[in-house]
N, C-alpha and C positions, 0 to 999 in steps of 0.2 A: 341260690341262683337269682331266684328276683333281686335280691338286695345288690348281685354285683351287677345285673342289667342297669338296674337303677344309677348305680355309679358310672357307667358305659356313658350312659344317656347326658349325665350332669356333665362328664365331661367332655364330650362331642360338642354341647350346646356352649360350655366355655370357651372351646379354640375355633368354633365356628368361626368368627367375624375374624381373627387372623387366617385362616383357613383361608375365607373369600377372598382378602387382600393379597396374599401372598399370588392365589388363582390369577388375581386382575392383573398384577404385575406381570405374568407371563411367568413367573421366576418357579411353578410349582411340577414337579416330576422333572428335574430337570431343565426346561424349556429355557431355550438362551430368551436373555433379557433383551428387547427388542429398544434398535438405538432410536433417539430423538434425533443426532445432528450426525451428520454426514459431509465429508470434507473430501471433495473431489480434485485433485490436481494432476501436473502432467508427469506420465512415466519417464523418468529420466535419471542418468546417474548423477555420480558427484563430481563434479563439489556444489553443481547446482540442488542435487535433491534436499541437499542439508538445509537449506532457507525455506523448505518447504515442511523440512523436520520439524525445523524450529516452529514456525506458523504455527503449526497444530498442536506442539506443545501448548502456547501459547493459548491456543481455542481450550484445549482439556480443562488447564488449569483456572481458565473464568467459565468454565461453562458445568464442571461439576456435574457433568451430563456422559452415560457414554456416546464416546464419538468414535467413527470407521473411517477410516480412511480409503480412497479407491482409488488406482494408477491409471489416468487414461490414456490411452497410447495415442497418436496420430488418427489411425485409422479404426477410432472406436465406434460402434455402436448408440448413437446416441440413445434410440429407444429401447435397446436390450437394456443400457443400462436403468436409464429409467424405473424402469421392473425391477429390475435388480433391485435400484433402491426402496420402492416400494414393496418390494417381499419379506426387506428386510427389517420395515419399518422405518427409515429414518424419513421423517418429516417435513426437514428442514436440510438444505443442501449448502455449505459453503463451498463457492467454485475459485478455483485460484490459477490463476495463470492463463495463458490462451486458449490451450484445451479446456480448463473448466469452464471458460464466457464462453467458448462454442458449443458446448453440450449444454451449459446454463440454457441458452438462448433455444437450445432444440427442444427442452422440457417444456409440456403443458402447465397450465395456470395451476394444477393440483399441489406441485412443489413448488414451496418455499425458497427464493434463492436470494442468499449473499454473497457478492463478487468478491474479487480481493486479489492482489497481488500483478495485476494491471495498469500499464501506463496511462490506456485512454478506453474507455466503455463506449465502443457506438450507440447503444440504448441507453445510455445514463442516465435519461431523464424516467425511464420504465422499469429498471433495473434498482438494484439499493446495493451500496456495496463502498470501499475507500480502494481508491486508484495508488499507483505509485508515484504521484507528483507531491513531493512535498507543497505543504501549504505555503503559500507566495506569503503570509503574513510572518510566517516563523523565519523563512528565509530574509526576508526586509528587514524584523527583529535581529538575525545575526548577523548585517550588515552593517544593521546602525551603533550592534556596538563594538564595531572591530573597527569602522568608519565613518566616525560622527559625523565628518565631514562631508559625507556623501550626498549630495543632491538630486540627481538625474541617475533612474535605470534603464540602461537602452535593452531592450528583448526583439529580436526576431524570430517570428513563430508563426506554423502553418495553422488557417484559421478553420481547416478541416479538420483539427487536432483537437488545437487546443484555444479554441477560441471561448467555452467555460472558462477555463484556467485565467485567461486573460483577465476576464471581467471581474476573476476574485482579484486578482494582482491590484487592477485599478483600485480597488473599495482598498482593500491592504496599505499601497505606495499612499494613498491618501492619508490614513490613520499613521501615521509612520513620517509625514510630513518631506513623502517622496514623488515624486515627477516620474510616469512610467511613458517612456517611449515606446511605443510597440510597435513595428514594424512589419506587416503582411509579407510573405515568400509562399506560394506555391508549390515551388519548385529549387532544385539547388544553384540552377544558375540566379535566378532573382538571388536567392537567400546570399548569395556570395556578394555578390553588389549590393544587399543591404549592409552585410557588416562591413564592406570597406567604404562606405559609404559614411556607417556611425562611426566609424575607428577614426577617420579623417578629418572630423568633427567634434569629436569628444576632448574633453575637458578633464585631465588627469588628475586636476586636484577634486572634481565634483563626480565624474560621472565614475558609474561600474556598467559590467554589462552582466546578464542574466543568460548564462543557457538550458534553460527549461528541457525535460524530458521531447525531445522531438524526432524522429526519425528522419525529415527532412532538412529541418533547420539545422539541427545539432547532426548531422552526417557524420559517422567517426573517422572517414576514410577523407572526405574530402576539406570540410566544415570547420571541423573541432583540430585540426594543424594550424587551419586558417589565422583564425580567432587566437588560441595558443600565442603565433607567430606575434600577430598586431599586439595584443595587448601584452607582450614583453619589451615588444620593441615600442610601444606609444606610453608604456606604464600606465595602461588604463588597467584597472584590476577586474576580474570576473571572477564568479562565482556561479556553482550550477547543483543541478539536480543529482548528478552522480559522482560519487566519487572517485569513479574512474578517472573525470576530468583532474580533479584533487591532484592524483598520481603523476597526473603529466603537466600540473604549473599554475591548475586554479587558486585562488585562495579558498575559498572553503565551498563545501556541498553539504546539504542533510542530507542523510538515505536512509532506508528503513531500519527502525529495531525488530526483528523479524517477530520476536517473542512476544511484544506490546502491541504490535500491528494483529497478531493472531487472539488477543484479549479484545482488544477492539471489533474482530469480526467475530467473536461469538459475544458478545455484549448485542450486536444488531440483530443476531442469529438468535438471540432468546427472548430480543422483542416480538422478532414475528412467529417464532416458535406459542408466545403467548397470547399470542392473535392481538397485540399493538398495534399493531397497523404502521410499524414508523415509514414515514414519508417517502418516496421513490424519489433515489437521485444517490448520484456518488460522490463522495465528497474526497479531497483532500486529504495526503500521509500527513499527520498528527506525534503518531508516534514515530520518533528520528534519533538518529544519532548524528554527532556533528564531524567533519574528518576535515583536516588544516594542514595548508602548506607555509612551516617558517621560512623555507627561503626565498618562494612568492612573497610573503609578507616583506621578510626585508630587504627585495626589490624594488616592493612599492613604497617602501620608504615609510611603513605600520612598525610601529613596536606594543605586540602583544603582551598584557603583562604574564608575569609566568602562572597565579594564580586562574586568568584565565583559561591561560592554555593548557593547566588540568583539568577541565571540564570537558576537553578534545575527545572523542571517542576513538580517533585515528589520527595520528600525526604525518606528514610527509615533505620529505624523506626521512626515511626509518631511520635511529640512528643507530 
């Protein structure tokens, strides 16, 4: 009997030190493994849920971390949830959509938050996180090479919005060897008299016009017929932030890759996960896909070559 105590002992003092690790981890007698990131978005069905599917794909597969997912309804809880997350470990919070910037915004300084999947962040200089506005420099980049020819972008845009945006656009149109007109609207009657205003003005061989993500400016109801209307009948060409426009006569939009947009926000979400500190501020969609209308195009009198226009991530009209 001593000599198998003996052996008890040797081997106890051997699996000790995975013993403690396994303990730390949480992972010992069963105990669920407690998550690092946490991915908050809005409860909704489909076809919208799927873009929010993807997203966290997208987070899982660069984060290498487990991640939970939480559906928050309209009339959530902000501080229940809070707790929630904190009981359950996650750290670090990616918020996506409006429901997540509004429960973002209710959490204390304790959590961690990355934004995402948002047009415009009213705290974005406090907040860290990538908006839904493509980058004005990618979009000028797919401008200039469908239309070398392009001189002058005229944008009309509320400067409650998106007057960041604006300031990237200028440092962009500059590098790019373009002229940004920008144009202040408040409101939809001003914004209506800005574009009949540029459309009357514009130069079909030089200028485009930009319709950036706006709620005001870009109105779908009243705004976006408008513009439509002018720049088929003026052949001034536009291009915009969504591709909704695409569908209905733009020549081209970026919009998001939902998948690479979700790599993106756990890339910022493992900075501050690792106490980096990276910087406070929202930046710019990076990751995009590109959607193209040829028969805009051969309106405005473009001829795409066909090798470009396999690079198209969406074509329109379908054929």
């Amino acid at each position: 009997m001593p000599d198998l105590d003996f052996r008890h002992r040797r081997l106890v003092l051997t699996l000790l030190p995975s013993l403690c690790a396994v303990l730390a981890s949480g992972r010992a007698l069963g105990a669920p493994a407690a998550e690092s990131l946490a991915v908050i978005f809005p409860d909704i069905g489909q076809p919208h849920r799927k873009i929010f599917t993807e997203i966290i794909e997208g987070i899982e597969e660069q984060a290498k971390l487990r991640v939970r997912g939480y559906p928050v309804a309209a009339n959530a809880d902000f501080t229940e949830l809070q707790a929630l997350l904190k009981r359950n470990g996650g750290k670090v919070v990616i918020a996506l959509g409006r429901q997540g910037l509004q429960a973002a915004s209710a959490f204390d300084a304790s959590t961690g938050v990355v934004v995402g999947c948002v047009s415009s962040v009213p705290d974005s200089e406090r907040l860290r996180g990538i908006s839904l506005q493509p980058d004005p420099a990618l979009l000028f980049s797919n401008l200039k090479s469908m239309m070398p020819h392009v001189r002058r972008v005229i944008v009309v845009y509320n400067p409650q919005t998106n007057a960041a945006m604006i300031k990237l656009a200028r440092e962009a149109a500059r590098s790019h060897g373009l002229e940004l007109l920008a144009l202040e609207a408040g409101d939809l009657a001003i914004a209506a008299r800005r574009y009949e205003s540029a459309f009357a003005s514009a130069d079909s061989r030089t200028d485009a016009v930009w319709l950036p993500s706006d709620p005001v400016t870009v109105d779908e109801s009243t705004i976006v017929p408008l513009v439509l209307k002018e720049s088929w009948n003026r052949s001034v060409p536009i291009f915009s932030s969504s591709i909704l426009h695409v569908k209905k006569g733009a020549l081209f939009a970026l919009y998001p890759n939902n998948f690479e947009l979700g790599r993106d926000l756990a890339t910022l979400a493992i900075g501050v996960l690792n106490g980096e500190n990276p910087r406070p501020g929202v930046t710019p969609l990076r990751a995009v896909r590109t959607a193209f209308n040829w028969r805009s195009a051969s309106h405005f009198g473009l001829s795409v070559a066909l090798g470009q226009q396999r690079t198209f991530d969406s074509i329109f009209p379908e054929p």
